[in-house]
C-alpha positions as MATLAB code, in Angstrom:
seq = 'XXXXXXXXXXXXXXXXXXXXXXXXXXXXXXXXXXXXXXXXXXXXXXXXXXXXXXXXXXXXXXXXXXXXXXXXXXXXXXXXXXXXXXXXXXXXXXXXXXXXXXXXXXXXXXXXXXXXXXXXXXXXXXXXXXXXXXXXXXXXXXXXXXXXXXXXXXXXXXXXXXXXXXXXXXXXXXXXXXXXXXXXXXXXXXXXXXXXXXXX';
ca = [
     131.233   85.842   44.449;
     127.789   85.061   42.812;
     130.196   82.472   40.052;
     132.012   81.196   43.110;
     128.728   80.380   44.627;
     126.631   79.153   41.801;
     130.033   76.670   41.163;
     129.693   75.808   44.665;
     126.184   74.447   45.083;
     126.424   72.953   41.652;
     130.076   70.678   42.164;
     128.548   69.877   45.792;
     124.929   68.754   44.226;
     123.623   71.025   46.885;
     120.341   71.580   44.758;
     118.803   71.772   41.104;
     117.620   75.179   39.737;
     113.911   74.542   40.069;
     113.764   73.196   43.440;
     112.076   75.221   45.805;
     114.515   76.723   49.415;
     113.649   77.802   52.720;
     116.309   79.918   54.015;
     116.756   80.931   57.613;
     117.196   84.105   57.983;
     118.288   85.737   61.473;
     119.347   88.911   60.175;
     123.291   89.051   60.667;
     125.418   89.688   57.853;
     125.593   86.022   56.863;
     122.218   85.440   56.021;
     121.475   88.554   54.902;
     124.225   88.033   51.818;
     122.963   84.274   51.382;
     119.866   85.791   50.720;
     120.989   88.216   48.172;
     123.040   85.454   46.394;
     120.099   83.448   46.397;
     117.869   85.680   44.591;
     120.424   87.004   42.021;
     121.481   83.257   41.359;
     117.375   82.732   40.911;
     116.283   80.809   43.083;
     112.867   80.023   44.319;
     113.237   80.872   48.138;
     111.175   81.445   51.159;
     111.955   83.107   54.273;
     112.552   81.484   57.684;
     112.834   83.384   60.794;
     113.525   82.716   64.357;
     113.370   85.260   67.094;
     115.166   83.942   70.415;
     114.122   85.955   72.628;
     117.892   85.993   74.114;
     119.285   89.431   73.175;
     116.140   91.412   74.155;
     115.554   94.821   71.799;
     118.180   93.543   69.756;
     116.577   90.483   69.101;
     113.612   92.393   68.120;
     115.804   94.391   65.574;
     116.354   91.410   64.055;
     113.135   90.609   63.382;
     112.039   93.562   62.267;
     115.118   93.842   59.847;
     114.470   90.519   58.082;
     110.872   91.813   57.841;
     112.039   94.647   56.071;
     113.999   91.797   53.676;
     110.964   89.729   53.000;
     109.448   92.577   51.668;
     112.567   93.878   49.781;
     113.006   90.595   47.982;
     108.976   89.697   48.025;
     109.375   86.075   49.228;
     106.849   84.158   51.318;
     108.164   84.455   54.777;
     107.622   83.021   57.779;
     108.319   83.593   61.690;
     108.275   82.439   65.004;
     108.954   83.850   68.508;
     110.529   81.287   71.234;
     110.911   81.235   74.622;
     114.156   79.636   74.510;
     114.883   80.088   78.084;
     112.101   78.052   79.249;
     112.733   75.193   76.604;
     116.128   75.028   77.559;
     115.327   74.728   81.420;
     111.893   72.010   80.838;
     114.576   70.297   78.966;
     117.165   70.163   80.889;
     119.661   71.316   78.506;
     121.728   74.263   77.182;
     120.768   77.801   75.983;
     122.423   76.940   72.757;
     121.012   73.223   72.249;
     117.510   74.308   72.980;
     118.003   77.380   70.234;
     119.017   74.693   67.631;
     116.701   72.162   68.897;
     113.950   74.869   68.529;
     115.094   76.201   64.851;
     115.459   73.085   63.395;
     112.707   71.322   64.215;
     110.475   74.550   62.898;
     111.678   74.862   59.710;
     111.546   71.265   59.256;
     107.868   71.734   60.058;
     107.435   74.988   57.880;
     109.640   72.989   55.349;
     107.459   69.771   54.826;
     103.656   71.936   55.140;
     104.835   74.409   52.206;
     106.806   71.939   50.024;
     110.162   73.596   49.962;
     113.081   70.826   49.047;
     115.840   72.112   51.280;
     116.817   73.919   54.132;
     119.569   76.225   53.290;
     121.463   78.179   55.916;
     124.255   80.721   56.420;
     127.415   79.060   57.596;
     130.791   79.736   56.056;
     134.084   78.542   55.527;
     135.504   80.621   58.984;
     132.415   78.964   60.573;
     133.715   75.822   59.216;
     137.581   75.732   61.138;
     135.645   76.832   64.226;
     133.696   73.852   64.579;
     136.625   71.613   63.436;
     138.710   73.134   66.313;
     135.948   72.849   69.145;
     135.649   69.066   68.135;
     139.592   68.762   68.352;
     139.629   70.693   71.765;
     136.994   68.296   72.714;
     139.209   65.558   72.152;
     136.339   63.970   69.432;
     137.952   60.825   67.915;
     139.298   60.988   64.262;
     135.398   60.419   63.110;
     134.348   63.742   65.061;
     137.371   65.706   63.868;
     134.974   66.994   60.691;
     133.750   70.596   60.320;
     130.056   71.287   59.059;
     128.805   68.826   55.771;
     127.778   71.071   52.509;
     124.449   68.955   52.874;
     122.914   67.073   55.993;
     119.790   65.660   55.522;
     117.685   68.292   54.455;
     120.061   71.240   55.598;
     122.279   72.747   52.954;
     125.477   75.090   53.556;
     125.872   76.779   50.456;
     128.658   79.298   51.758;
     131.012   77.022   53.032;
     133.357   78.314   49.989;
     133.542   81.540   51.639;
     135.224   83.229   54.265;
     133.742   86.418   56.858;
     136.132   88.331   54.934;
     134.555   87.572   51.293;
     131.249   88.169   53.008;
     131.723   91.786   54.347;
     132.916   92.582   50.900;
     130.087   91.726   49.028;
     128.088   93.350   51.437;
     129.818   96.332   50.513;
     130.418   95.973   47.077;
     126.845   95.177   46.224;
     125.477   98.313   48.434;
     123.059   96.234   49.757;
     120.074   97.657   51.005;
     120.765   96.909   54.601;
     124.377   98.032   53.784;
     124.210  100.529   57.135;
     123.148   97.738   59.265;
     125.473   94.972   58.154;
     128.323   97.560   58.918;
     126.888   98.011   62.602;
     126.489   94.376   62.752;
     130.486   94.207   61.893;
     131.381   96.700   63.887;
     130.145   94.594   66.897;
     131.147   91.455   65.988;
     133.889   90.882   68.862;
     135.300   87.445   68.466;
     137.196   85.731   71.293;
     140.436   83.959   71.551;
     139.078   80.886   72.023;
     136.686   81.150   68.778;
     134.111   79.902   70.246;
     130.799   81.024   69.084;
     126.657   80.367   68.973;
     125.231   78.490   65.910;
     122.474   77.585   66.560;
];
């Protein structure tokens, strides 16, 4: 998987070898493996974390988890607590928009004051035909009937090559440190018949 994603990044012109990535981080299987191909591909990277505040203790496993990572992989991390129920109600908007709202706009900020290049998160291929199938159920026009971009702006995909499936097995096959946790985090993944699901 490390070839597949190295080929990846470089046919999409996701990023050069020397520039420098901020990764967000949450702590679910996802980002936990785009960190892990990050580092073995070589890559400078920093550590972005957002805690919600949504899930309660589990939320705070999170954080603590991708704590444990930062030190693991000894990369400059950073982290942030929100009060993303509050943001969302000031703002009249969605629990979901104001999470997104909230992480973007932070590691944009932590971005541009520690002169990383990109923002580089965890969304894959599965992640991918969910999104193109909310837009079609939303009856978007043929210009919204796209899935997630390999690079918007400043935010770069670098797993949409891969499905959940390639992801649990590299979990597994490279025994990763957090192995016991990313197979409780599978465990409770419960995905619905509609597919729809929080990215925020």
């Amino acid at each position: 998987m490390l070839g597949r994603f190295r080929t990846y990044i470089e046919k999409n012109k996701l990023f050069a070898p020397g520039d420098r990535i901020l990764a967000g981080i949450s702590g679910g299987i996802d980002s936990v493996v785009l960190l892990d191909l990050l580092d073995k591909a070589g890559y400078s990277v920093g550590i972005a974390h957002c805690n919600f505040k949504l899930r309660g203790e589990d939320s705070d496993a999170d954080e603590a988890l991708v704590d444990k990572l930062a030190s693991i992989y000894d990369k400059p991390y950073f982290k942030i607590s929100f009060d993303t129920l509050e943001y969302a109600r000031e703002n009249g908007i969605s629990v979901e928009m104001a999470a997104r709202e909230l992480r973007y706009q932070w590691f944009e900020k932590i971005r541009s004051e520690n002169n990383y290049q990109w923002i580089c998160v965890a969304h894959h291929r599965d992640d991918q035909l969910e999104t193109f199938f909310l837009n079609l159920a939303r009856g978007t026009g043929l210009t919204g009937l796209t899935g997630m971009s390999p690079v918007n702006n400043k935010i770069v995909r670098p797993l949409l090559f891969a499905s959940r499936k390639d992801i649990i097995e590299y979990c597994k096959v490279r025994h990763l440190n957090t192995a016991m946790i990313c197979q409780t985090k599978i465990l409770n993944i419960t995905e619905t018949k509609s597919g729809t699901r929080f990215y925020p």
